[in-house]
C-alpha positions in Angstrom: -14.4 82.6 -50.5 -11.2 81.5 -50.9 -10.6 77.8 -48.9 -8.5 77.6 -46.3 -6.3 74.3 -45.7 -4.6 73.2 -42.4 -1.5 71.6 -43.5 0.2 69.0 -40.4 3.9 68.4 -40.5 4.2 71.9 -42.3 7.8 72.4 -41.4 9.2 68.9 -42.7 10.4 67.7 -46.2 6.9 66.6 -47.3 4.5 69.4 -45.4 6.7 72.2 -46.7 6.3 70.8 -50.5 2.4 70.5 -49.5 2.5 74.6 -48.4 4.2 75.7 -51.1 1.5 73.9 -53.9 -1.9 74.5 -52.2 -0.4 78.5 -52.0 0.4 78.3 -55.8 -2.5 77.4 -56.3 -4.5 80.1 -54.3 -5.3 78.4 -51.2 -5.2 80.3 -47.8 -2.9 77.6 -45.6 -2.8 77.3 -42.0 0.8 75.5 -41.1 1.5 73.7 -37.9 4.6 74.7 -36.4 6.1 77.2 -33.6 4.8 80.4 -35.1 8.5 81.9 -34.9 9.8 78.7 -37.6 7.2 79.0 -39.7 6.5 82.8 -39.8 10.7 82.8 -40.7 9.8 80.4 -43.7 6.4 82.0 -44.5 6.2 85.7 -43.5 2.2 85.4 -45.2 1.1 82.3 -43.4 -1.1 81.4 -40.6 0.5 79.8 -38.3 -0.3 77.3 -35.3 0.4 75.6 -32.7 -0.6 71.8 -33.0 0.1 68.4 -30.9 -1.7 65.2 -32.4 -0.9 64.3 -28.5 -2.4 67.5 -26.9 -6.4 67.9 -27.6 -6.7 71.1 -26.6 -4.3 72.5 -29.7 -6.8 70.5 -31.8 -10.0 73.0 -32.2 -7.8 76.4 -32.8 -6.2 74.6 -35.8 -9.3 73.1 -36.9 -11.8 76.7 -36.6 -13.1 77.5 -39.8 -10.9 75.1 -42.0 -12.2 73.6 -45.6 -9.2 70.4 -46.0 -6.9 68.9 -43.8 -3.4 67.5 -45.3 -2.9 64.5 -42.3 0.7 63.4 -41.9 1.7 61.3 -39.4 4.9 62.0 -37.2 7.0 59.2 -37.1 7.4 59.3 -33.4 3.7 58.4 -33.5 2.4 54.7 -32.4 -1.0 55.1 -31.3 -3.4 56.2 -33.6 -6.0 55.3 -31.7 -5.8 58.4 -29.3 -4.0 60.9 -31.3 -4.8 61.0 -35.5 -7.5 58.9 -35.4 -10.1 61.3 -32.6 -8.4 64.0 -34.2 -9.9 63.1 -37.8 -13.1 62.9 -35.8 -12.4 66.5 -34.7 -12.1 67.3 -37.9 -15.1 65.9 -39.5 -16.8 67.6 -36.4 -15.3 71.2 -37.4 -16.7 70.4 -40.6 -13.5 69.9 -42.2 -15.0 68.8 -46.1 -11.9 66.9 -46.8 -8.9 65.1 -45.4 -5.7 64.2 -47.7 -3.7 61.7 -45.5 -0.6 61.2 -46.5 0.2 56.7 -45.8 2.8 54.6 -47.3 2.9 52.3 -49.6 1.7 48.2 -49.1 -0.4 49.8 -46.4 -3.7 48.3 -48.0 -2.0 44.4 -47.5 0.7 46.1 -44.2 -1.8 45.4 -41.4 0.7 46.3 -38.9 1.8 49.7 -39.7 0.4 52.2 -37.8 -0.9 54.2 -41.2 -3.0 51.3 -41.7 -5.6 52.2 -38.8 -5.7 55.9 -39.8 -6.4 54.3 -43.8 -9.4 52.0 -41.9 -10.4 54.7 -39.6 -11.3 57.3 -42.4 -12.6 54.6 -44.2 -15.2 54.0 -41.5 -16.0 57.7 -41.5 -17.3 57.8 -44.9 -15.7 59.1 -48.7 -14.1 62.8 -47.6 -10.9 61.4 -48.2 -8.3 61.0 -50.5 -5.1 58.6 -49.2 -1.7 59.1 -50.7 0.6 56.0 -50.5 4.2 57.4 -51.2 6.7 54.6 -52.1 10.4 55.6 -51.1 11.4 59.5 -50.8 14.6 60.7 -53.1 14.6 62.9 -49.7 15.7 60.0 -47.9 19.2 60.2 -49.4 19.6 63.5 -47.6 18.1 62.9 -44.1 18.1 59.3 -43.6 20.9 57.9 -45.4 23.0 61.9 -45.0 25.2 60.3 -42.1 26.2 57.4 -43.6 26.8 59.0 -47.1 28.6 61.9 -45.5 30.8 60.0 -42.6 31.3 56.8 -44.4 30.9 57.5 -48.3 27.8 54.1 -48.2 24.3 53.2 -48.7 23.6 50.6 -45.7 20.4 49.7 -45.8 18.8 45.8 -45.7 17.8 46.3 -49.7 19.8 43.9 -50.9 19.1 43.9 -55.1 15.5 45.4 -54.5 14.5 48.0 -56.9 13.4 51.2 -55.6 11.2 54.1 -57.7 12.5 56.9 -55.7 9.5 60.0 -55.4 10.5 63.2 -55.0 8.2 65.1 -52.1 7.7 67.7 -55.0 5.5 65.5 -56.5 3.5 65.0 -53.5 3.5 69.0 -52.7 1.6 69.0 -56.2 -0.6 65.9 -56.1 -1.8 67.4 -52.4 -3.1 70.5 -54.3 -4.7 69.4 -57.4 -6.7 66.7 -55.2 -8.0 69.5 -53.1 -8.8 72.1 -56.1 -11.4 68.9 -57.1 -11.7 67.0 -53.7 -15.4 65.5 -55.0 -13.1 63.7 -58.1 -10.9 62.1 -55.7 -13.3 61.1 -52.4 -13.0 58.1 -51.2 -9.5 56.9 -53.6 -6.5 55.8 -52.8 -3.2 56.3 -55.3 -0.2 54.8 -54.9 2.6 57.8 -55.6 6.5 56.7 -57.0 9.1 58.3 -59.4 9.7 57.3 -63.3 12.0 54.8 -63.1 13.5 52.1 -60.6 16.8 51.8 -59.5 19.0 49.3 -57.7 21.1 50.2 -54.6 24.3 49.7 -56.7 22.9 51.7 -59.3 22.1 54.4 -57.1 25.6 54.3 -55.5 26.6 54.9 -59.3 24.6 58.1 -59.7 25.4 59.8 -56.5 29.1 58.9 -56.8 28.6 60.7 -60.5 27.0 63.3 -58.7 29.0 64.0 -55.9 32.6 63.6 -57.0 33.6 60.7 -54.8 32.5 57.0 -54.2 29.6 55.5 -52.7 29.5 52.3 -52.2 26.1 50.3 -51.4 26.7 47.9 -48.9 23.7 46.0 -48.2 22.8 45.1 -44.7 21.6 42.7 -42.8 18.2 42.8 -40.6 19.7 42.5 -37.4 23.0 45.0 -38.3 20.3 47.6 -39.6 17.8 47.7 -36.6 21.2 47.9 -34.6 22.3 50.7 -36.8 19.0 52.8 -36.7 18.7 52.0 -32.6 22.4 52.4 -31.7 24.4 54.5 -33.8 21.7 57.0 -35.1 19.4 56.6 -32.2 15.8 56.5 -33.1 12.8 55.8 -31.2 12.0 51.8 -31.3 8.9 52.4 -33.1 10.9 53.9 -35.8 13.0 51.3 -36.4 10.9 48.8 -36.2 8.6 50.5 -38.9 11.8 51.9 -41.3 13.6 48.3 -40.6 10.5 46.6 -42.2 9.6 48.9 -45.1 13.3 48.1 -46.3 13.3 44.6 -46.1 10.5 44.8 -48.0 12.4 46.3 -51.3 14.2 43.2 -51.5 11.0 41.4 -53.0 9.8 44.4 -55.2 7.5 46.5 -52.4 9.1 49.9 -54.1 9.6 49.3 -57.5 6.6 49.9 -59.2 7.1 53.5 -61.0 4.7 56.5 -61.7 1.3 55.2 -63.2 -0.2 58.1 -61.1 1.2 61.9 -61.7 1.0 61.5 -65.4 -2.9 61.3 -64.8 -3.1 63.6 -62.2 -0.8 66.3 -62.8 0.0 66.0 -66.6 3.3 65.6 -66.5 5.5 62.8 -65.6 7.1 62.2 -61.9 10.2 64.1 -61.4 13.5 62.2 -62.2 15.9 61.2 -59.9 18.9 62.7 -61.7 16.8 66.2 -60.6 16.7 65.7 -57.5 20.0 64.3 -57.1 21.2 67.8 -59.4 19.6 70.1 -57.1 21.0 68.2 -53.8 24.5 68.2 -54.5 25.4 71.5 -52.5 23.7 70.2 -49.7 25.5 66.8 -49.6 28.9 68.9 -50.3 28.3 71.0 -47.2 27.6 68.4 -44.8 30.7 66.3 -45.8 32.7 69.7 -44.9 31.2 70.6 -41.8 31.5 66.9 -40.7 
């Protein structure tokens, strides 16, 4: 009987990557998300409706599920009554595995909110394999899209930190081949990040090469970043707090380190960040019109 894998976050950058691996590879996937979105994405897939903060959405997307890919909204501060008794629900269902998708430095981060969902599987046992994702290549067109549309910059608190950038491809594909051998990888913990590491500068380089205008970087500070994030693109505190401090961490190395994993795993190396920037380019050139 073919397994069937319940896939959280289905409809963002990461979850849709996840969906489209675990169906190459002949998984039945049950995707979170207003049936309408995800039915016009995926006319084949189950879909459900699902609330880390509503319990009773919790046992129609667990019924009769073999793995569980666990993100963890941003939004999301309190593990301790929403990811954390729904693993437990899980495991209950008699889910066999969990994939939980952290960040990196979360094994030496006590304070980010991954951290308790990393201890609380921990406590439940070894059906579990934890992916720590450095920094997203994705980031340049969600998080940073505003500033690189509106003011042609990079602003971010980075100063000449080197960042491996991962492209959520990657993780789509590590997601499936843990689950097509879940009993290698129970109980592990890999840390995922692209091929090579670049500086802000550089990277302001590459996407001026690869858009057809300049970016600048122009490093921030603490404060003028948090303000940025809170004020001008208005996220929730938690947010900010948690994006402020993962990129003051690049300035002493915390993103860096490049693929030691995928080459194992997937037998190939991470993807480059010249791909990603080569199949982004339209997208970027389409905002900057419409702005």
């Amino acid at each position: 009987m073919t397994a069937r894998v319940l896939v959280t976050g289905a409809l963002g950058n990461v979850g849709q990557e996840v969906v489209r691996a675990c169906r190459s590879a002949g998984f039945l996937v049950r995707a979170t998300g207003a049936p309408p979105k995800v039915h016009a994405r995926w006319p084949d897939v189950e879909a459900v409706e699902f609330d880390f903060t509503k319990r009773a959405t919790w046992a129609g997307a667990l019924d009769s599920v073999d793995f569980v890919f666990l993100l963890r909204p941003p939004p999301l501060g309190h593990m301790s009554t929403t990811i954390n008794p729904c693993v437990d629900a899980a495991y209950s269902a008699k889910v066999k595995h969990v994939v939980f998708l952290s960040v990196a430095g979360a094994e030496t981060k006590t304070w980010v909110p991954h951290r308790k969902v990393e201890d609380h599987l921990k406590a439940t046992g070894t059906a579990w394999t934890i992916l720590r994702p450095g920094f997203f290549a994705q980031n340049l067109g969600d998080a940073y899209l505003r500033d690189l549309v509106e003011d042609d910059r990079l602003f971010v608190p980075a100063a000449r930190g080197r960042v491996a950038f991962l492209d959520v491809v990657d993780v789509g594909d590590v997601v499936a081949k843990v689950l097509e051998n879940p009993l290698l990888h129970r109980g592990r913990a890999y840390r995922l990040a692209g091929p090579e590491a670049v500086t802000f500068d550089q990277l302001a380089t590459l996407l001026t090469d690869a858009l057809g205008r300049s970016i600048t970087y122009r490093p921030a500070s603490i404060a003028s970043y948090a303000w940025h994030l809170w004020r001008h693109r208005r996220l929730p505190l938690m947010q900010v707090v948690v994006q402020t401090v993962l990129h003051v961490g690049l300035r002493s190395g915390d993103a860096e380190a490049v693929d030691d994993v995928q080459r194992s795993l997937l037998g190939r190396e991470a993807t480059p960040l010249r791909v990603y920037l080569g199949r982004s380019t339209q997208r970027w050139t389409r905002a900057a019109q419409s702005a």
